[in-house]
C-alpha positions as CSV (number, residue, x, y, z in Angstrom):
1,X,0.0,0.0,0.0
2,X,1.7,3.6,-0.8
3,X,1.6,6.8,1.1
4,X,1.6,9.7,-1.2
5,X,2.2,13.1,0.0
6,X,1.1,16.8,-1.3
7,X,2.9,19.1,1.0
8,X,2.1,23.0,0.0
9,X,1.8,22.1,-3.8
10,X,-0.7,21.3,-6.4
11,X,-1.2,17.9,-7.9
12,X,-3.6,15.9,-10.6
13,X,-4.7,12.8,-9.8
14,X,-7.3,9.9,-10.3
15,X,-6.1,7.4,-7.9
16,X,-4.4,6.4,-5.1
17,X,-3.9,2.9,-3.8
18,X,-3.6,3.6,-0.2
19,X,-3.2,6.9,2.1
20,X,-3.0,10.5,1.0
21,X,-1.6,12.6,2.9
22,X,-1.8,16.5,2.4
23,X,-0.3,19.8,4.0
24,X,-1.9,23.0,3.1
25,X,-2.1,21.1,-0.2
26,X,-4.7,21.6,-3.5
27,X,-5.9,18.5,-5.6
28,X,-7.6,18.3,-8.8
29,X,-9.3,15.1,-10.7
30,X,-7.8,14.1,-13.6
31,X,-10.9,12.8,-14.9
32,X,-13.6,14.7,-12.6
33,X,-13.4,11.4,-9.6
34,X,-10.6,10.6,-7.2
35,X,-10.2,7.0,-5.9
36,X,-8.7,6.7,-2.3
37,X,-8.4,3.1,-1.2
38,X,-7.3,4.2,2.1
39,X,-7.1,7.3,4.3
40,X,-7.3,11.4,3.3
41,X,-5.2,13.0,6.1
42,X,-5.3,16.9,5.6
43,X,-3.2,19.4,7.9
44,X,-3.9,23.0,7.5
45,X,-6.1,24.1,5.0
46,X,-6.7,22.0,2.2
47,X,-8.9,21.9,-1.4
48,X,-9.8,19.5,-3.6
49,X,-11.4,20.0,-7.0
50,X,-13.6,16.8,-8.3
51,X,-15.4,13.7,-6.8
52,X,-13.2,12.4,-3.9
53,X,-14.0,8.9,-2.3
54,X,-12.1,7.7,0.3
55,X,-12.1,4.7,3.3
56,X,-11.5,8.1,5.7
57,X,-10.9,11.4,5.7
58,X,-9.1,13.3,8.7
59,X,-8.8,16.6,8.4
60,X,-6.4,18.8,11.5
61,X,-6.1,22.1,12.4
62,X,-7.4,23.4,9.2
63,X,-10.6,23.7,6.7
64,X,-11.1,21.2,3.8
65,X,-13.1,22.4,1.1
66,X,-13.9,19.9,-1.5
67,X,-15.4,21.2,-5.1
68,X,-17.7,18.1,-6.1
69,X,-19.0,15.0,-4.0
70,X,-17.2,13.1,-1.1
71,X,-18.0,9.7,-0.2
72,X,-16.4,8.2,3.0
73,X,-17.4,5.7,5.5
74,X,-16.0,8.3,8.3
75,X,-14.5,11.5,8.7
76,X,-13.1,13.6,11.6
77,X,-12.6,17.5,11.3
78,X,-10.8,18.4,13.7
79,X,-10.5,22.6,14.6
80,X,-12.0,23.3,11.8
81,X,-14.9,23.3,9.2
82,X,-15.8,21.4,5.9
83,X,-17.2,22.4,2.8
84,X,-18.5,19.9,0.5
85,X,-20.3,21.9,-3.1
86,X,-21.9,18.5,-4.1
87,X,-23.6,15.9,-2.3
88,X,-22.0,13.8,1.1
89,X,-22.1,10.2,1.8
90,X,-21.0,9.2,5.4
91,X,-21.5,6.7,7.5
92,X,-19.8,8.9,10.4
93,X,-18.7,12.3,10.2
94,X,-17.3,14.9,13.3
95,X,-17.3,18.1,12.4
96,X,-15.7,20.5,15.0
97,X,-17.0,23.3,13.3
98,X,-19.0,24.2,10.5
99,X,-20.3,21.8,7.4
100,X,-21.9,23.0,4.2
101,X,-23.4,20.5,1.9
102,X,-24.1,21.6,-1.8
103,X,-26.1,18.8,-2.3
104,X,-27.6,15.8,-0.5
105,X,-26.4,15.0,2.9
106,X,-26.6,10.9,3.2
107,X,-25.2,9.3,7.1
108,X,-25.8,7.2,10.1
109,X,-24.8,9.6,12.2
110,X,-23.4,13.7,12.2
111,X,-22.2,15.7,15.0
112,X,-21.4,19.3,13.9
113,X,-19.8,21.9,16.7
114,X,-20.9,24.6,15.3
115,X,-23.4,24.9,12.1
116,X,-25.0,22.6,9.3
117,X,-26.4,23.8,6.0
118,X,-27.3,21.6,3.8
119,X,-28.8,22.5,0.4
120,X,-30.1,19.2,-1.0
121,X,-31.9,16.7,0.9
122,X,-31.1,14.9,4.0
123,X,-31.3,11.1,4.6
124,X,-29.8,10.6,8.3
125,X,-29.8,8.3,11.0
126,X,-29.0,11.0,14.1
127,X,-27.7,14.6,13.5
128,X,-26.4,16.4,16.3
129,X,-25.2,20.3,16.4
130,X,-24.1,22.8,18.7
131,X,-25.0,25.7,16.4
132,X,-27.9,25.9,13.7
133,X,-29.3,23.3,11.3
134,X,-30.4,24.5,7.9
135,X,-31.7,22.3,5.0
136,X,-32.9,23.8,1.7
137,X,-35.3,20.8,0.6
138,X,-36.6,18.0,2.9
139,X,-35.3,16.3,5.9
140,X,-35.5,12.5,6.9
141,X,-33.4,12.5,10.0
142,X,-34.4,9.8,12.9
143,X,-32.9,11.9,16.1
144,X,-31.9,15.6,15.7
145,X,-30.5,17.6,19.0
146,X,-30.0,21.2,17.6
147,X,-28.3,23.4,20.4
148,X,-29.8,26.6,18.2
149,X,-31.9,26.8,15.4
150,X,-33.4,24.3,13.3
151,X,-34.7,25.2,9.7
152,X,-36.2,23.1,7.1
153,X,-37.9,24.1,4.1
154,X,-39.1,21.3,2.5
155,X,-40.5,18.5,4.1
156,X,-39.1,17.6,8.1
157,X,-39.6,13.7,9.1
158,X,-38.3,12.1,12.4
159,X,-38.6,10.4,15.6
160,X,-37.0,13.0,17.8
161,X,-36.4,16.4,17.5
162,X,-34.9,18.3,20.3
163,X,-34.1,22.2,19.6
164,X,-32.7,24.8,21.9
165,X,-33.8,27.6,19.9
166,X,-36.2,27.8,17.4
167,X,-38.2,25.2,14.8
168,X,-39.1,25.8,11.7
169,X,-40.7,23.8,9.0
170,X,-42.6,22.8,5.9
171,X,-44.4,19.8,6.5
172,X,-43.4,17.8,9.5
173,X,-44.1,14.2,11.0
174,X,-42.4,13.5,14.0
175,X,-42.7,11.1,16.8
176,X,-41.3,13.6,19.7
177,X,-40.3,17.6,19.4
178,X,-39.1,19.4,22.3
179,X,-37.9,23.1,21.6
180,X,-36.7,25.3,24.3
181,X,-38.3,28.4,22.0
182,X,-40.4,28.7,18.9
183,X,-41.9,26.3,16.7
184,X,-43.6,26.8,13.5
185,X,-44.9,24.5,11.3
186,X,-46.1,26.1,7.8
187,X,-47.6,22.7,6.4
188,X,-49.3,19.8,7.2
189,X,-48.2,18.2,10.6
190,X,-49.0,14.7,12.0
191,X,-46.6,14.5,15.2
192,X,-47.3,12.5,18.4
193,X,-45.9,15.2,21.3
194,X,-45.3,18.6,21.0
195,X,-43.4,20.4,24.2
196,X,-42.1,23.9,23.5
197,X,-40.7,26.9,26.0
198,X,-43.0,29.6,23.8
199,X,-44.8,29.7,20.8
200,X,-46.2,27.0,18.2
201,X,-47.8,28.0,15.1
202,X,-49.4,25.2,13.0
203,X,-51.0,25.3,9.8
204,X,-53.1,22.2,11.1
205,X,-53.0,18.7,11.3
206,X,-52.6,16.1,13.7
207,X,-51.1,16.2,17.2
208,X,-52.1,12.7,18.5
209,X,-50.7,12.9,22.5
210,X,-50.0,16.2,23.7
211,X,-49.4,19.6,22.7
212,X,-47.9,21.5,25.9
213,X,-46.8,25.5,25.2
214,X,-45.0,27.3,27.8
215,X,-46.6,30.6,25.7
216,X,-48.9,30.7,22.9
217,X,-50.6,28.0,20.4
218,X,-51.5,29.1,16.8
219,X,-53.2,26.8,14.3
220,X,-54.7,28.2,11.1
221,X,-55.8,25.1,9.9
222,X,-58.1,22.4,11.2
223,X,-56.2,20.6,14.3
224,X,-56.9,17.3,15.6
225,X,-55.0,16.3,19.0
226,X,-54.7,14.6,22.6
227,X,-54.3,17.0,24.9
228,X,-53.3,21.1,24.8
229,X,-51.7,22.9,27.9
230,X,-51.0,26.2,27.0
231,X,-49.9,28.7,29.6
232,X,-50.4,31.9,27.8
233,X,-53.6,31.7,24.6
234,X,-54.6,29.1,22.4
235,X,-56.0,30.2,18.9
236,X,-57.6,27.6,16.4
237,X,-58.4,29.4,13.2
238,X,-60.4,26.6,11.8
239,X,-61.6,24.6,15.0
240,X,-60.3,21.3,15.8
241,X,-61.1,18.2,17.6
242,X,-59.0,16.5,20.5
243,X,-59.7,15.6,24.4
244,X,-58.5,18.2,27.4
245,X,-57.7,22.0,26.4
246,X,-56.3,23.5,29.3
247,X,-55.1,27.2,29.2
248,X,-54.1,29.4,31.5
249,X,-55.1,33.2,29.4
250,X,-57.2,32.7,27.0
251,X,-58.7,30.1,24.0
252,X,-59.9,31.6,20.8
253,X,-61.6,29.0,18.0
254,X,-63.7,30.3,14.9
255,X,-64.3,26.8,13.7
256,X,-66.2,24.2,15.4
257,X,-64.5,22.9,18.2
258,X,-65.3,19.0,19.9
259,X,-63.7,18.3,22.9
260,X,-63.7,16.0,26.2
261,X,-62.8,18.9,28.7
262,X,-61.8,22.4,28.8
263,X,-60.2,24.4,31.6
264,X,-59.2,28.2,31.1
265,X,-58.2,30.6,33.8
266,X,-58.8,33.7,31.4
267,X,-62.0,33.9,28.8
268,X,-63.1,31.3,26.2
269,X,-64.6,32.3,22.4
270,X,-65.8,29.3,20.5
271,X,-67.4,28.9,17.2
272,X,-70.4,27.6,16.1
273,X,-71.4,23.6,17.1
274,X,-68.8,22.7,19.5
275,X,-69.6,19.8,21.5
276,X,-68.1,18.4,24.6
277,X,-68.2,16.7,27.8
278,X,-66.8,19.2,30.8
279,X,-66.5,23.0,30.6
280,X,-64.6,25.1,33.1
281,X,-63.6,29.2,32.7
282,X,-62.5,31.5,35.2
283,X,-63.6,34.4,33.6
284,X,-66.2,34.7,30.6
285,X,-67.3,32.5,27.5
286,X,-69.1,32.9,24.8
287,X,-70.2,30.9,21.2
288,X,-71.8,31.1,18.0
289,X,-75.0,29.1,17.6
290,X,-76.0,26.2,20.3
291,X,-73.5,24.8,22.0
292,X,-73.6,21.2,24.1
293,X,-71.5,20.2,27.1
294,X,-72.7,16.8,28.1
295,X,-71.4,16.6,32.0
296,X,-71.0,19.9,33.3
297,X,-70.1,23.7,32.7
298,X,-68.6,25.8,35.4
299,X,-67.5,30.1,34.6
300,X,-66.7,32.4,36.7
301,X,-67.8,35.1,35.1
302,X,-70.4,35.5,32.2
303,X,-72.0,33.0,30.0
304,X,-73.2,34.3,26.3
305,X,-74.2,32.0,23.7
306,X,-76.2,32.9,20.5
307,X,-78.1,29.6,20.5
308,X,-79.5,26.8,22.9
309,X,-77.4,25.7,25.6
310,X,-77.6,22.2,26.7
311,X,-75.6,20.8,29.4
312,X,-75.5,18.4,32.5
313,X,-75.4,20.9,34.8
314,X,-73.8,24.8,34.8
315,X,-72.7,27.0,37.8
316,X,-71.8,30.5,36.8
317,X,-70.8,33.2,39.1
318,X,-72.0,35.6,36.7
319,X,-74.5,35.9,34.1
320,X,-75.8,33.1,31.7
321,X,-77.7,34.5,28.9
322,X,-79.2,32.3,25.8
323,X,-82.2,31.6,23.8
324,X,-82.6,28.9,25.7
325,X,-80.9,26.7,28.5
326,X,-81.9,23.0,29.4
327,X,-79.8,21.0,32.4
328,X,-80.3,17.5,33.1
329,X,-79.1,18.2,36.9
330,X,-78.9,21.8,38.4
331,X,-78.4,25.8,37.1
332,X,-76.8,27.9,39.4
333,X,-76.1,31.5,38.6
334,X,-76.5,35.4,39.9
335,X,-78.3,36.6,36.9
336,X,-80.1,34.7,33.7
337,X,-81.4,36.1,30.4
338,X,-83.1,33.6,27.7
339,X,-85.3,34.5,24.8
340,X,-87.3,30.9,25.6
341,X,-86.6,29.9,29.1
342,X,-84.5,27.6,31.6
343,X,-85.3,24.3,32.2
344,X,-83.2,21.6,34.9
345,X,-83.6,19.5,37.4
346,X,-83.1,22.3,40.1
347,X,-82.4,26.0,39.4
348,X,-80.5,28.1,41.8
349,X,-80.5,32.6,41.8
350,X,-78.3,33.8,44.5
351,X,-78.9,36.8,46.1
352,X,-79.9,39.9,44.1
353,X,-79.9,37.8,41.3
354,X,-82.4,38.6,38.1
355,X,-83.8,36.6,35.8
356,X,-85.4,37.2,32.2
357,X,-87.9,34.4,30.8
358,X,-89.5,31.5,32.3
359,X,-88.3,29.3,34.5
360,X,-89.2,25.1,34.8
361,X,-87.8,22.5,37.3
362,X,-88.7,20.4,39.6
363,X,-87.0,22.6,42.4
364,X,-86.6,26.3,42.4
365,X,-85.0,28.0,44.8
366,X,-84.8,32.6,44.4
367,X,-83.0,33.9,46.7
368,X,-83.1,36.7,48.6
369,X,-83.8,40.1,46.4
370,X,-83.9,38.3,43.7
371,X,-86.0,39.0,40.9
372,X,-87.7,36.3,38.0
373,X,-91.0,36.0,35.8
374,X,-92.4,33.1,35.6
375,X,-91.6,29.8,37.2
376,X,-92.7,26.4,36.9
377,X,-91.9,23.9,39.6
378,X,-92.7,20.9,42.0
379,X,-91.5,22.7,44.8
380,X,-90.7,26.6,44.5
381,X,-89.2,28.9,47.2
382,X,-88.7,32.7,47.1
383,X,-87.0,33.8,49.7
384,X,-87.2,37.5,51.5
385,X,-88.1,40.3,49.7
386,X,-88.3,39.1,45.8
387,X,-89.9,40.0,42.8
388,X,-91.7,37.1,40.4
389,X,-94.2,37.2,37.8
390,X,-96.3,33.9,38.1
391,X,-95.8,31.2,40.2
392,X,-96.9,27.3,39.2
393,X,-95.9,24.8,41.4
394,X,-96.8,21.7,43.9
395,X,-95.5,23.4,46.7
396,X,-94.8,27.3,46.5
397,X,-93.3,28.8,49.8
398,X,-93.1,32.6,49.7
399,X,-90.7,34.9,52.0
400,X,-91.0,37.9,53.9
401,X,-92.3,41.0,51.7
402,X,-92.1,39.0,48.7
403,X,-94.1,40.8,45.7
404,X,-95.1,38.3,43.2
405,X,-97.9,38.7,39.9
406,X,-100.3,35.3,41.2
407,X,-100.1,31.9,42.9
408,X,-101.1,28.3,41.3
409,X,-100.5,25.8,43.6
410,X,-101.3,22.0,43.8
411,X,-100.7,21.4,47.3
412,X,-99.3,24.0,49.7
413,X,-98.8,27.8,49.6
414,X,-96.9,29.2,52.5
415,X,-96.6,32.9,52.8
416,X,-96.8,35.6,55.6
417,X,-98.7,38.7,55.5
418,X,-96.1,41.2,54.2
419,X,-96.3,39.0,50.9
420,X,-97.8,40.7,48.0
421,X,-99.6,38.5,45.2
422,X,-101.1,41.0,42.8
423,X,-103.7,39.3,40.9
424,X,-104.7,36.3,44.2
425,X,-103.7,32.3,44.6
426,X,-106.0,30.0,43.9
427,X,-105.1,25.9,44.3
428,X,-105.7,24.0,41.5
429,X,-105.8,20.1,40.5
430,X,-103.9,20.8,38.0
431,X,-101.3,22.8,36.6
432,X,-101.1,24.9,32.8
433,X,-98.3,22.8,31.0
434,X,-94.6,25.1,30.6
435,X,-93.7,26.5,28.0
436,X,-91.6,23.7,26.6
């Protein structure tokens, strides 16, 4: 096996059966390839003009620029940084600074100290860099830790991703991304787990497990997924379907939205029919059209919804107002506005609470200074010193200085002398039938 050398000089060659060694050296192709059958040792800086192939190349204290293709089954760069104009096949290459691929990047395995640009595709079993990752056209890389930036313009496929800065892609499919910044996806994704330090923006898709945001979530396209913990907003452009939304400012979604469970310490706006199971809002919420939660709704604040509300049961601190609200267990609230009424099991009006349209359950409890029209019960209670329109019920119990419109009763009517009924009580066998 020979040893040539190229020490400070130029030199034309095609092949070389065994090592090459060169010093601040230059080598051009004879006929466009170069033929190593053993090692490429490089000292200093070092160029090389045509397609090189070699068993290794080990480059030292210098930066080794090759003008074509280079195919190796390992290289080492050592203080210093590689520049290949064509395309790169590797099974193993250490870079300790900088590589720049012309053309398609092909390994098992990269580790780059500083920065990667790649402007073909890359086909790549783990890619690791301290710096930035950059690749002009699509992406098929298994593991990639990325200690900056991470940029792909075509297509981005992998199991794990793992940025410290930011993400950004065409399309993307992905097992696992964690980014310590942004992420922005401006194509289709289907990925499993999404956990980023600030801000994803997705052009829709598919999350399947988790979507967790340290600040905001953007999707302007239809989004399925698991679950979304946001800590800042949430904004769906097109709705989306997935289990438990929880947010701790706010959650915007024009589209329709179907969900299992949604918790938001700030205000909710929904689109027109969402569905889902459990509702819970620290501050207000409102939808287009009618709107079902199946188990239970629980806000803080106010309630608006352009359409029918149906739910298992809803607390509100403060106002609900609909065309119309049915509960299968209990409504709770300060103050309630429908065009068509309230129906539920048991309705609840705390204390200087008002209420606009009829009211059916089976227990009705107003509390005291409350106001309502009329109500249809089994058993009704007013406490001291409310206002009602009229009363149907089995058992009506009326408070101190209540002022109420009239009185049908089944059973019993309890009421004191301060108690105002307008037009008289009268009991009755039966009762007029509610308005729905």
């Amino acid at each position: 096996m020979t040893y040539e050398k190229i020490i400070r000089e130029t030199a034309r060659l095609s092949r070389v059966d065994g090592d090459l060694y060169m010093e601040a050296g230059r080598v051009e192709a004879e006929n466009e390839n170069i033929q190593i059958s053993g090692r490429l040792i490089c000292e200093r800086d070092c160029e090389i003009y045509g397609n090189i192939e070699a068993e290794e190349v080990v480059s030292n204290r210098g930066d080794l620029n090759v003008n074509g293709s280079l195919r190796a089954n390992r290289i080492e760069v050592k203080r210093g940084k590689l520049e290949v104009s064509e395309s790169l096949t590797v099974k193993e290459i250490l870079v300790s600074r900088t590589l720049s691929v012309g053309g398609i990047l092909k390994s098992d395995n990269v580790r780059v100290g500083g920065s990667l640009e790649v402007d073909g595709d890359i086909s790549a079993g783990r890619i690791k860099t301290g710096g930035s990752l950059r690749a002009q056209q699509d992406a098929q890389i298994d593991y990639v830790e990325v200690g900056g930036s991470y940029k792909v313009y075509g297509q981005a496929v992998s199991k794990v991703i793992q940025v410290g800065g930011t993400l950004k892609t065409g399309e993307i499919e992905a097992n696992e991304i964690d980014v310590g910044g942004t992420f922005t996806a401006t194509g289709a994704a289907n990925i499993e787990q999404i956990r980023v330090g600030g801000t994803v923006k997705l052009d829709g898709g598919v999350a399947k497990r988790r979507i967790e945001a340290g600040g905001t979530l953007k999707s302007s396209g239809y989004l399925e997924f698991g679950d979304i913990i946001v800590g800042g907003t949430v904004k769906l452009d097109e709705g989306g379907k997935g289990q438990q939304i929880d947010v701790g400012g706010t959650l915007k979604v024009d589209g329709s939205l179907e969900f299992t469970r949604i918790d938001v310490g700030g205000t909710v706006k929904l689109g027109e029919k969402s569905v889902g199971e459990e509702l819970s809002v620290g501050g207000t919420f409102k939808t287009r059209g009618d709107f079902t939660v199946s188990d239970g709704i629980r806000v803080g604040g106010k309630v608006a919804i352009d359409g029918v509300l149906r739910t298992g049961s809803i607390r509100v601190g403060g106002k609900i107002q609909a065309e119309k609200v049915i509960a299968e267990q209990f409504i709770e609230t300060s103050n309630l506005a429908t065009q068509y009424g309230a129906k539920a099991t048991r309705i609840e009006i705390e204390r200087r609470g008002s209420v606009k349209g009829p009211l059916i359950a089976e227990i009705v409890t107003i509390k005291d200074k409350a106001s309502a029209e009329d109500i249809y019960g089994d058993r009704i209670q007013l406490r001291g010193r409310c206002r009602a329109g009229n009363l149907f019920g089995r058992v009506v119990w009326i408070g101190n200085r209540c002022d109420v419109d009239s009185v049908i009763f089944t059973e019993e009517l309890k009421a004191d002398g301060s108690v105002r009924i307008r037009e008289g009580s009268r009991k009755s066998e039966k009762q007029p039938a509610p308005p729905f």
